[in-house]
MARLODREN-291415 format. One record per residue: residue in three letters; x, z, y of N, C-alpha, C in turn. Coordinates in steps of 0.02 Angstrom, whole numbers. Atoms other than C-alpha are relative to their C-alpha. Layout:
<fivexs>
["ALA" [X Z Y] [X Z Y] [X Z Y]] ...
</fivexs>
This chain:
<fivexs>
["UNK" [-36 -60 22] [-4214 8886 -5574] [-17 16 -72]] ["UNK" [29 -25 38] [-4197 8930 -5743] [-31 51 -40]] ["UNK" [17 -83 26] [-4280 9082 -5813] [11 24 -65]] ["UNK" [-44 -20 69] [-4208 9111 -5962] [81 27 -1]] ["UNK" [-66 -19 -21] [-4012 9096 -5901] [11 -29 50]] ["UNK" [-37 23 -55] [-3908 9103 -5753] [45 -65 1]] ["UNK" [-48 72 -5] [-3800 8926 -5690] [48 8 -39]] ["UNK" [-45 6 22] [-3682 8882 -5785] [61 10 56]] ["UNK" [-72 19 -48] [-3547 8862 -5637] [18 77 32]] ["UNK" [0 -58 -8] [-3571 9060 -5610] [75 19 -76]] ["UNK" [-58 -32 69] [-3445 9085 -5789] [77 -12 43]] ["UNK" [-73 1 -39] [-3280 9020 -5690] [13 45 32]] ["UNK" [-31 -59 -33] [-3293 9186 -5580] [-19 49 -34]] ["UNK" [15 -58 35] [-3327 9294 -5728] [72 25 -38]] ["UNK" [-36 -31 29] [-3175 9373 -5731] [17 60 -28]] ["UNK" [39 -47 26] [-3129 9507 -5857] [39 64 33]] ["UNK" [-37 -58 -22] [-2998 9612 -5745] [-44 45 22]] ["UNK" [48 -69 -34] [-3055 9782 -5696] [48 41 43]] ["UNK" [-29 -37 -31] [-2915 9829 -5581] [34 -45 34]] ["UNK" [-43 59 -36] [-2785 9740 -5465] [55 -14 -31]] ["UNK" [-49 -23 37] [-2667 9785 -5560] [29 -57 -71]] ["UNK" [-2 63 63] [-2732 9662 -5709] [-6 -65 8]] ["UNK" [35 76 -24] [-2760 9506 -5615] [75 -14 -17]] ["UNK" [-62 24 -5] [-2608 9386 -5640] [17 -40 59]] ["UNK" [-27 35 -66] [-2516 9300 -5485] [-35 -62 -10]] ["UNK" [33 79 -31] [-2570 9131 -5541] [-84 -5 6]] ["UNK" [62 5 -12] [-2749 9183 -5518] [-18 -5 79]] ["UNK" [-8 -28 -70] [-2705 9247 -5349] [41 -100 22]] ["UNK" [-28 73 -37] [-2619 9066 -5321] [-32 -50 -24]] ["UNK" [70 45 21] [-2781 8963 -5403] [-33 -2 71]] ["UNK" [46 -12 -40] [-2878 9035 -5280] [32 -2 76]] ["UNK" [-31 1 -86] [-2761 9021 -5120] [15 -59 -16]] ["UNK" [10 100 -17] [-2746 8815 -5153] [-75 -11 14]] ["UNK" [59 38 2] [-2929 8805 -5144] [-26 16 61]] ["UNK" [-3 -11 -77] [-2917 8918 -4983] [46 -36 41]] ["UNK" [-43 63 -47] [-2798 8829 -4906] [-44 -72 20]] ["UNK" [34 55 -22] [-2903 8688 -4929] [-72 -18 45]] ["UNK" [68 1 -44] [-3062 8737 -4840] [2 33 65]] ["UNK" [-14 -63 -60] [-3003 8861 -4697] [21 -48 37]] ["UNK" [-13 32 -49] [-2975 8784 -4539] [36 55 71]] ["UNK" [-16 -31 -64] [-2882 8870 -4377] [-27 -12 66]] ["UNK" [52 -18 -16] [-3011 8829 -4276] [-71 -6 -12]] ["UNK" [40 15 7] [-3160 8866 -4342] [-62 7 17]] ["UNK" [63 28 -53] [-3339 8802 -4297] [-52 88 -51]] ["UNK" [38 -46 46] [-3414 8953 -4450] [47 50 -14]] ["UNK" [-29 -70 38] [-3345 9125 -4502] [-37 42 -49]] ["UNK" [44 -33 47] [-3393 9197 -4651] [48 56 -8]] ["UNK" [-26 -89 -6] [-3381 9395 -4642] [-27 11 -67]] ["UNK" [27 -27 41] [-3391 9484 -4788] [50 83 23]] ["UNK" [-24 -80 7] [-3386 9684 -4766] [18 32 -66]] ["UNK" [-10 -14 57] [-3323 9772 -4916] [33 67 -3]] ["UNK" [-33 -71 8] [-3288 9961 -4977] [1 -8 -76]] ["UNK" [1 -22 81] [-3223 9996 -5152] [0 -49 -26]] ["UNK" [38 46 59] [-3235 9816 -5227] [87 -50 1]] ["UNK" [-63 45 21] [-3051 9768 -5271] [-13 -54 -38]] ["UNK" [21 28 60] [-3124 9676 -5428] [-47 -73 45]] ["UNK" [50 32 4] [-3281 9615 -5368] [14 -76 84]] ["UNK" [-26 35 -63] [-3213 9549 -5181] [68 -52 -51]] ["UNK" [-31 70 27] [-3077 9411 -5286] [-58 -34 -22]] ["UNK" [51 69 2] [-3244 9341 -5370] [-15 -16 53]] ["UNK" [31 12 -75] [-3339 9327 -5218] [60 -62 36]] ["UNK" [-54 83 -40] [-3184 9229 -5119] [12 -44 -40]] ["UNK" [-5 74 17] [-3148 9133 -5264] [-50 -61 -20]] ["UNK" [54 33 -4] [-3329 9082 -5270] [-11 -34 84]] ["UNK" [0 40 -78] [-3317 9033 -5066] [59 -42 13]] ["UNK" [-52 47 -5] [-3161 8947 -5108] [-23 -77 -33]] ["UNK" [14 76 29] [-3235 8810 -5203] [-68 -24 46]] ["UNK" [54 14 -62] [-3379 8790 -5052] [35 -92 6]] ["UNK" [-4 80 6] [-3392 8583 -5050] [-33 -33 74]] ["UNK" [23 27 -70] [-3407 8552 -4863] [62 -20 46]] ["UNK" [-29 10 -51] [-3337 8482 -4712] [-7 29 64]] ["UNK" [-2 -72 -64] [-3375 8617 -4585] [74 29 6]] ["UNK" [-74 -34 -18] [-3225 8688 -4518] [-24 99 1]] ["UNK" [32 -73 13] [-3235 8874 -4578] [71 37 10]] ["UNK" [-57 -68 2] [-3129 9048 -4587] [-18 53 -51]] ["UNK" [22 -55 40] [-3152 9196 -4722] [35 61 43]] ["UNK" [-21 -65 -22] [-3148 9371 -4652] [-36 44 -34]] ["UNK" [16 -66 50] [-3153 9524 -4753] [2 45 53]] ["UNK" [-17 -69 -39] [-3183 9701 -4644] [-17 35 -60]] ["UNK" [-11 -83 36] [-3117 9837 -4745] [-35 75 36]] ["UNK" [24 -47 -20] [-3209 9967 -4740] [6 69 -12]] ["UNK" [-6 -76 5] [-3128 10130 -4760] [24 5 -65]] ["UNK" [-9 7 86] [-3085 10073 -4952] [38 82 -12]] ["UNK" [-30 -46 41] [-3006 10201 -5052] [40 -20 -69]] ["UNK" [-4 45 39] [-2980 10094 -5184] [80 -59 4]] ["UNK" [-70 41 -29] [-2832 9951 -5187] [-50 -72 12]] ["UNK" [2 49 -3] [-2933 9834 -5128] [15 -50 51]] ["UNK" [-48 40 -57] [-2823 9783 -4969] [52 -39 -33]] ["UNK" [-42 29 44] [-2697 9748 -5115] [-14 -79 -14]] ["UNK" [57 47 13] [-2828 9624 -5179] [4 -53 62]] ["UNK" [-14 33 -81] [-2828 9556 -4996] [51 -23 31]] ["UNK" [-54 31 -31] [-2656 9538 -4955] [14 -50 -54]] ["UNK" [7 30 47] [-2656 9439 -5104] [-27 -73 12]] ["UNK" [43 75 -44] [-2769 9309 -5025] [15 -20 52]] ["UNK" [-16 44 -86] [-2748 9181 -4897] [-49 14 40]] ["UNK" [62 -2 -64] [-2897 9254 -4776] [25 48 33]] ["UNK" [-47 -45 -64] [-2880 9353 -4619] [-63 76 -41]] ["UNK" [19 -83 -3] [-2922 9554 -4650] [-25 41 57]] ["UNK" [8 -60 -51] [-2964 9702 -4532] [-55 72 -32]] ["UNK" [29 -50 30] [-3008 9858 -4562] [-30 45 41]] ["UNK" [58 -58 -43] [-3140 9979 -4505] [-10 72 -15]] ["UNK" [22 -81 10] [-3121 10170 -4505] [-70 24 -17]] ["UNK" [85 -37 -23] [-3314 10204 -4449] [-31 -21 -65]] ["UNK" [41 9 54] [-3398 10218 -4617] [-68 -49 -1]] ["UNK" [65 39 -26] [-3572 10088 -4625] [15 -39 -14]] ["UNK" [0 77 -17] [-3626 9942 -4630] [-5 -12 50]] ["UNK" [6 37 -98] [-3670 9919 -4454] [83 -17 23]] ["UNK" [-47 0 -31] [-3506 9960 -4399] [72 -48 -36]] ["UNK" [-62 61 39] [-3413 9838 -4525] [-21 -60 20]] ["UNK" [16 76 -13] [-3516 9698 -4485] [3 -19 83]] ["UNK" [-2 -22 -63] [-3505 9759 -4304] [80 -35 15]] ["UNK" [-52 19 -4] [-3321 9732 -4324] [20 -77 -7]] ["UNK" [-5 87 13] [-3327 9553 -4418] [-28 -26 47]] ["UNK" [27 44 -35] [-3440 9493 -4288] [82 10 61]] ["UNK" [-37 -3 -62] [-3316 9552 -4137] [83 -63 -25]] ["UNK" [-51 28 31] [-3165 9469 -4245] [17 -60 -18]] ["UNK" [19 63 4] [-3225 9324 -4308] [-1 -51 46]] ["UNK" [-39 49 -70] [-3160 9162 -4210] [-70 -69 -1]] ["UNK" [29 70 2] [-3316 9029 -4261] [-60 22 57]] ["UNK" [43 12 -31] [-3473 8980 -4156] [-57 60 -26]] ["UNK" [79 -31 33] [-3596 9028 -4290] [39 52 -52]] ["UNK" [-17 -59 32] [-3561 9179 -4413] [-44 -9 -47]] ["UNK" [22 -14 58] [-3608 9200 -4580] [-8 56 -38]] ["UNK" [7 -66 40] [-3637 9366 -4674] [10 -31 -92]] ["UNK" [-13 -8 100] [-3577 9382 -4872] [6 79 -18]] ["UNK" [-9 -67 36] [-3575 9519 -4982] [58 -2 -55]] ["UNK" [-59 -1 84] [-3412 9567 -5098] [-20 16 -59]] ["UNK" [19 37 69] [-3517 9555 -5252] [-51 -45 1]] ["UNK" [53 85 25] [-3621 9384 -5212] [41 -69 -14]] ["UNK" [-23 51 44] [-3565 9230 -5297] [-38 -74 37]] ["UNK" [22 43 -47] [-3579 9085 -5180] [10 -74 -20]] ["UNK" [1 55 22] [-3644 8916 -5238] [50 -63 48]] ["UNK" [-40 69 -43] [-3552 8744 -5171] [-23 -4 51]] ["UNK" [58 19 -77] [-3679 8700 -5050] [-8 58 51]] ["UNK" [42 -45 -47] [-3716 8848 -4987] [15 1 89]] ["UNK" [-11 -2 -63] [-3633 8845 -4823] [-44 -67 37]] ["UNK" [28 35 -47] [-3684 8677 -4777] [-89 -29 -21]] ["UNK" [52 14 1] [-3873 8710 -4827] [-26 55 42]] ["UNK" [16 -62 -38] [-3865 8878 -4700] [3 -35 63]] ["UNK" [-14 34 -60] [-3797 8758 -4562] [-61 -55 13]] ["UNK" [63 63 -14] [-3923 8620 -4593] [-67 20 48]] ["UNK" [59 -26 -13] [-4050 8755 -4546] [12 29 67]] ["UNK" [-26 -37 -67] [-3951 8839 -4424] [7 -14 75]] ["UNK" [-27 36 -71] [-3888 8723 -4300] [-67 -61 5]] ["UNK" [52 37 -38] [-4074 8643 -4281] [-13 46 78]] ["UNK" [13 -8 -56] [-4135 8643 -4093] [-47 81 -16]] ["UNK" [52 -73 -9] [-4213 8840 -4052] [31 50 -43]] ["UNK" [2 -56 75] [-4130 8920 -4219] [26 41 30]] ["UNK" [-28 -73 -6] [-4050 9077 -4197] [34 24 -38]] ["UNK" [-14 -56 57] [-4050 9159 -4357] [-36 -42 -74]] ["UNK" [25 16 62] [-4069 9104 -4530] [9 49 -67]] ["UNK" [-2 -41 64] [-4109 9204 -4687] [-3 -28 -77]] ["UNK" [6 43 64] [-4055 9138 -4862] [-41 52 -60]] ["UNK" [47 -31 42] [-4125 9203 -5044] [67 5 -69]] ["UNK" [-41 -10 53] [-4029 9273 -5186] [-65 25 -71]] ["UNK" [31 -6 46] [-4060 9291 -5358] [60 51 -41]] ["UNK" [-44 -61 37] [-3981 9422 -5501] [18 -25 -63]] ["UNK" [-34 16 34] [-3848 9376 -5638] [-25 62 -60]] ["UNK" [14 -44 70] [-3931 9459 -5811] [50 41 -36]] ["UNK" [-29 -54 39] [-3865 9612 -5901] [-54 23 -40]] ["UNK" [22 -42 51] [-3896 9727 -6039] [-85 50 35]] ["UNK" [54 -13 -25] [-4086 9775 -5992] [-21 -30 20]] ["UNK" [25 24 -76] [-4108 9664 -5844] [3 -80 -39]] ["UNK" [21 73 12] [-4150 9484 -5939] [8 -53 40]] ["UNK" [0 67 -36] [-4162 9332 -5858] [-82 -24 28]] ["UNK" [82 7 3] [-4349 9317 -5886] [-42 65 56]] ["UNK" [19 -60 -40] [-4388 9477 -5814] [26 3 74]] ["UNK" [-29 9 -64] [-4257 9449 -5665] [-48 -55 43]] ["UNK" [43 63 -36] [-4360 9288 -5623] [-70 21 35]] ["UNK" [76 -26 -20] [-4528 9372 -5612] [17 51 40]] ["UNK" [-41 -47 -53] [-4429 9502 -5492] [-8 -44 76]] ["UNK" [-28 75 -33] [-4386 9347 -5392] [-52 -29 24]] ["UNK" [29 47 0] [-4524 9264 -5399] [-58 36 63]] ["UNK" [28 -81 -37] [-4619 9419 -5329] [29 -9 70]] ["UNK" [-44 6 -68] [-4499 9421 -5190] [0 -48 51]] ["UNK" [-13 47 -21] [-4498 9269 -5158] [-95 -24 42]] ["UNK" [75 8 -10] [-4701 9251 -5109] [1 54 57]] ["UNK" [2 -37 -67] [-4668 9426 -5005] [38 -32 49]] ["UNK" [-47 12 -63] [-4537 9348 -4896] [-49 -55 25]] ["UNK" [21 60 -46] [-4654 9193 -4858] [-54 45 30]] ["UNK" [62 -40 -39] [-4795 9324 -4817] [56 53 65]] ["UNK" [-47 -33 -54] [-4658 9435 -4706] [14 -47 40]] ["UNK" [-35 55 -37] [-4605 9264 -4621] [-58 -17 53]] ["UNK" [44 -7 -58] [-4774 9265 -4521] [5 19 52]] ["UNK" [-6 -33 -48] [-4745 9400 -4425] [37 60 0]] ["UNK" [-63 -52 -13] [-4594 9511 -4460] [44 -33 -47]] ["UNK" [-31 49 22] [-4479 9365 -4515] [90 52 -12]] ["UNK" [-72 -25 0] [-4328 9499 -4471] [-10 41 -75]] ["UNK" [-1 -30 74] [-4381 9582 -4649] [5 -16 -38]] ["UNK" [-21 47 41] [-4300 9444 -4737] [61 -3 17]] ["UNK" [-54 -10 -19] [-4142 9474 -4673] [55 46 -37]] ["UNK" [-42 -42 45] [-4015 9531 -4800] [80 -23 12]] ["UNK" [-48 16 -11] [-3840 9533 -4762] [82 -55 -63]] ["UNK" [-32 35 38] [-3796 9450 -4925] [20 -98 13]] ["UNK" [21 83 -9] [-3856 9270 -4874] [-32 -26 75]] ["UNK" [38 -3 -70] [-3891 9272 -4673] [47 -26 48]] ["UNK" [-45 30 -65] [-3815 9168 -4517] [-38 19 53]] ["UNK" [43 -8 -74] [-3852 9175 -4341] [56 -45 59]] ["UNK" [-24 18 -56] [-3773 9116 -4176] [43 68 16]] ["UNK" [-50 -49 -11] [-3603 9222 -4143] [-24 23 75]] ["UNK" [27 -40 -88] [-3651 9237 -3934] [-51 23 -2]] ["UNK" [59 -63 7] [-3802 9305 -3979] [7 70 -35]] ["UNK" [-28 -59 60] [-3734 9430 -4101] [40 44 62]] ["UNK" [-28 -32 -58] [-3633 9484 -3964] [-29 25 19]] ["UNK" [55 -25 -55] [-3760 9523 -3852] [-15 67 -16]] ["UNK" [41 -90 23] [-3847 9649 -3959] [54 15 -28]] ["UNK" [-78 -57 38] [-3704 9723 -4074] [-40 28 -71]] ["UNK" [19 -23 44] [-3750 9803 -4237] [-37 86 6]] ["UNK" [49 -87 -51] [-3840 9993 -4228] [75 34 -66]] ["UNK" [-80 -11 1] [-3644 10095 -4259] [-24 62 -36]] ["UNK" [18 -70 54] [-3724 10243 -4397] [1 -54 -61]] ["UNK" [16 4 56] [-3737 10220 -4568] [-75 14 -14]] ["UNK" [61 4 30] [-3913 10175 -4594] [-18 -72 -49]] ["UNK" [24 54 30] [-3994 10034 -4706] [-24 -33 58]] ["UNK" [43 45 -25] [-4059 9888 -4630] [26 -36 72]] ["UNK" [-29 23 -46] [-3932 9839 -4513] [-11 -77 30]] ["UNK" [-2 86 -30] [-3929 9648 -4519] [-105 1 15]] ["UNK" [82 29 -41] [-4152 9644 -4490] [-13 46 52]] ["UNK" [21 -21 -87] [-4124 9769 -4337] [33 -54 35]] ["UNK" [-48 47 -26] [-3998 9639 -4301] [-37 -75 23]] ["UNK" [53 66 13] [-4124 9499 -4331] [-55 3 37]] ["UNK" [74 -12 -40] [-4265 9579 -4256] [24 -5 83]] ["UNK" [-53 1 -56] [-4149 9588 -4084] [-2 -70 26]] ["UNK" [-25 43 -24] [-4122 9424 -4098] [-42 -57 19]] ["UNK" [71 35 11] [-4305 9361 -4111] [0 -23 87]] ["UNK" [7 22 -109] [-4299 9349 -3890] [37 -72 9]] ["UNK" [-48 77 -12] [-4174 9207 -3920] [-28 -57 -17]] ["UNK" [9 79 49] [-4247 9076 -4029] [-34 42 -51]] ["UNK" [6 0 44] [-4309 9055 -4187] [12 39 -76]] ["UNK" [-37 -35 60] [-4271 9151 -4362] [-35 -48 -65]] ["UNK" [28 52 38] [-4305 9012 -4490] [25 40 -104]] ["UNK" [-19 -45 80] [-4276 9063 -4718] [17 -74 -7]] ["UNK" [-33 69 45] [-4161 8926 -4808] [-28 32 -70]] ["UNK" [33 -10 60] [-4263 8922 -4970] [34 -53 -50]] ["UNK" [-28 25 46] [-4156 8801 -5041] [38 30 -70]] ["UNK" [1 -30 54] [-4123 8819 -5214] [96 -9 -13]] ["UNK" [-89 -22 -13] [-3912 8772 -5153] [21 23 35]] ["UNK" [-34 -51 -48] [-3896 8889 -5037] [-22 70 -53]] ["UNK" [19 -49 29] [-3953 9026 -5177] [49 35 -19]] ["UNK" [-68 -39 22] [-3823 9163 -5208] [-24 42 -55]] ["UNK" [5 -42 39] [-3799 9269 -5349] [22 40 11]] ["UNK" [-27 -53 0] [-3762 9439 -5379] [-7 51 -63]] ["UNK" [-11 -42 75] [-3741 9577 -5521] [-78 44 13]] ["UNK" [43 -38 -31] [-3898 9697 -5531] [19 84 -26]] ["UNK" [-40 -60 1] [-3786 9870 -5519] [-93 23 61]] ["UNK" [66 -22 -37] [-3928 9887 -5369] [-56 22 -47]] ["UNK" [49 -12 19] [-4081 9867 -5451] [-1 64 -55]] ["UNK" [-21 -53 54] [-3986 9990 -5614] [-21 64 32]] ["UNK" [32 -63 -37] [-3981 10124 -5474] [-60 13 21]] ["UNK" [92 3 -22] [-4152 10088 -5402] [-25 39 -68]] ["UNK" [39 18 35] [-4222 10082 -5574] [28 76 -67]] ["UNK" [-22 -57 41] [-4115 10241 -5652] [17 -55 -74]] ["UNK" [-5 42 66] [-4067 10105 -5771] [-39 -44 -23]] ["UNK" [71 16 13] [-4253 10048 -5801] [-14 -82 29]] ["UNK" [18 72 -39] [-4303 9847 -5745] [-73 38 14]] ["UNK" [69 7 -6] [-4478 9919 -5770] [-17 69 64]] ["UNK" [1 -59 -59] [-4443 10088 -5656] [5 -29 65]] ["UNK" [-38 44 -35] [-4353 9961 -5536] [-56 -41 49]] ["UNK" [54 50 -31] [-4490 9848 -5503] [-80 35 24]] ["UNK" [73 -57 -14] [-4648 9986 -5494] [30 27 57]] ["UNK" [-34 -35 -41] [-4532 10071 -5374] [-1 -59 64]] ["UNK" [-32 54 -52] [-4512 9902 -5272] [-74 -21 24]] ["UNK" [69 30 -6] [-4712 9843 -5292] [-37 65 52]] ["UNK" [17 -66 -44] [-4757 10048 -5229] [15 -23 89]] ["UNK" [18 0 -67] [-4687 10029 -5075] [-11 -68 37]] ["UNK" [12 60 -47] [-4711 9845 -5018] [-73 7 -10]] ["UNK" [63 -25 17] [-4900 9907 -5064] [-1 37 66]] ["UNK" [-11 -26 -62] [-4867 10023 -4944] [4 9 78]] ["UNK" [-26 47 -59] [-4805 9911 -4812] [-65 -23 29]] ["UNK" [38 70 4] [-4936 9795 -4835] [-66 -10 62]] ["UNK" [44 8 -40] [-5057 9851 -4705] [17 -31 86]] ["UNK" [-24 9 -77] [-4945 9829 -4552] [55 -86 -24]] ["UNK" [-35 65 4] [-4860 9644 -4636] [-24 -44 40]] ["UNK" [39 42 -54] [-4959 9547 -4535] [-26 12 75]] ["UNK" [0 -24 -74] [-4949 9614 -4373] [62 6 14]] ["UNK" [-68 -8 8] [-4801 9585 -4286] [43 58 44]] ["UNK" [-30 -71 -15] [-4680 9747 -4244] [5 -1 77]] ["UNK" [-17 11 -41] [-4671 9796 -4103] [60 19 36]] ["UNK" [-53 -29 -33] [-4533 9818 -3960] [39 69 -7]] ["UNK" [-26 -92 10] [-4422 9980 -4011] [89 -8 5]] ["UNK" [-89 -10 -20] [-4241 10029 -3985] [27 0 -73]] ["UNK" [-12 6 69] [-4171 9976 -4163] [63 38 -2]] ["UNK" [-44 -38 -19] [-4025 10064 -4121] [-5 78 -36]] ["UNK" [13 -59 9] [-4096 10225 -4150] [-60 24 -51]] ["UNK" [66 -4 37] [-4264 10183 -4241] [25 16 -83]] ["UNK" [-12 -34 74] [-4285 10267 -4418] [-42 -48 -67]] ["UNK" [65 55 60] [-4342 10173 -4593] [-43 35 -13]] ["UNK" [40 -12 23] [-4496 10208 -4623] [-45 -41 -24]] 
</fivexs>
């Protein structure tokens, strides 16, 4: 990875529209030949991405899972989530299947993609992550070994004005050392809905927790720990990107507020990381 600048192959979805309004048709018909070419009617993977508000940012995103360089038989599903925005516009626009979800949340969007979704195994995306070639078939490699369950991938953050490259890395790098220490014994705290598969009949089973709280997909994960396995794809081509609008808010703008704010409470954490959680109704349980 380099720490200085992001991939080069990240600039092709740096587009500069800021509305639906400004995109032109043949962008919208770039990106539906390359869907056409990977979508299958029945497929063995479904990749859900939930999305509120991201007319803009949801075209990168698909046209970064449109150039996905595999032979898996896949599907793209967007659950709308209550948008306000035009970004169903955005959507009808694209060759993927839609649905939309009144019930505000994440739970209850991803709640929806899972019920909707037609593949075996299920994939989680986010409408602003930026999805390398490989990535699907370095989530499957991990996925569909004997026992797996659940797999958790690793993202990294596309530099802006403050937020460096150098500084993003040592963020990262940070992160990247807690998740192998979380992978001991609360492996579901690596579970981010940007970069995460699992087994669809298991997903079933439990269901998502149907409020608007954080941390949906590792109650989801932690659930799923009775089944099998929860393994981390650490590969460096299954790595997704994303903008750091997050960390801006975290950080009131600040990389250096951002990261003291992030070190505080995994400090925090740190006494109960190595012991593993126990049995609780995730459903209802509170972050603390």
């Amino acid at each position: 990875m380099n720490i200085l600048k992001a991939p080069s192959w990240l600039s092709q979805f740096n587009f500069p529209y800021t509305s639906f309004e400004a995109v032109p048709q043949s962008v919208f018909d770039s990106i539906n030949i390359d869907l056409d070419n990977i979508q299958h009617p029945e497929p063995l993977v479904s990749i859900v991405i939930p999305a509120w508000n991201e007319e803009v940012n949801i075209l990168r995103s698909i046209a970064s899972l449109a150039k996905l360089k595999t032979t898996i038989p896949l599907e793209i599903l967007v659950v709308n989530n209550n948008s306000t925005d035009q970004m169903q516009k955005t959507l009808d626009h694209l060759h993927v299947r839609s649905v939309f979800q009144p019930i505000q949340g994440w739970g209850p969007a991803r709640q929806m993609g899972l019920e909707e979704a037609r593949g075996k195994y299920l994939l989680t995306a986010d409408a602003d992550g930026l999805y390398p070639p490989e990535w699907i078939n370095e989530m499957m490699a991990v996925l569909s070994q004997p026992g797996v369950i659940c797999v958790c991938g690793r993202y990294s953050f596309i530099p802006s004005p403050g937020f460096p490259r150098w500084k993003l890395t040592v963020h990262e790098t940070l992160k990247g050392y807690l998740a192998d220490a979380r992978h001991l014994k609360r492996p579901h705290l690596n579970a981010y809905g940007i970069s995460l598969g699992y087994v669809r009949e298991y997903g079933l089973k439990i269901g998502y927790v149907m409020r608007k709280v954080r941390g949906e997909d590792g109650r989801m994960c932690f659930d799923m720990m009775q089944y099998g396995k929860v393994k981390q794809v650490k590969s460096s081509k299954a790595r997704v990107w994303t903008g750091t609008r997050t960390l801006q808010m975290e950080g009131n703008g600040s990389y250096s507020r951002a990261l003291w704010l992030k070190v505080g409470i995994e400090l925090r954490r740190l006494g109960g990381m190595f012991v593993a959680q126990s049995p609780h109704d995730t459903k209802t349980s509170l972050n603390d």
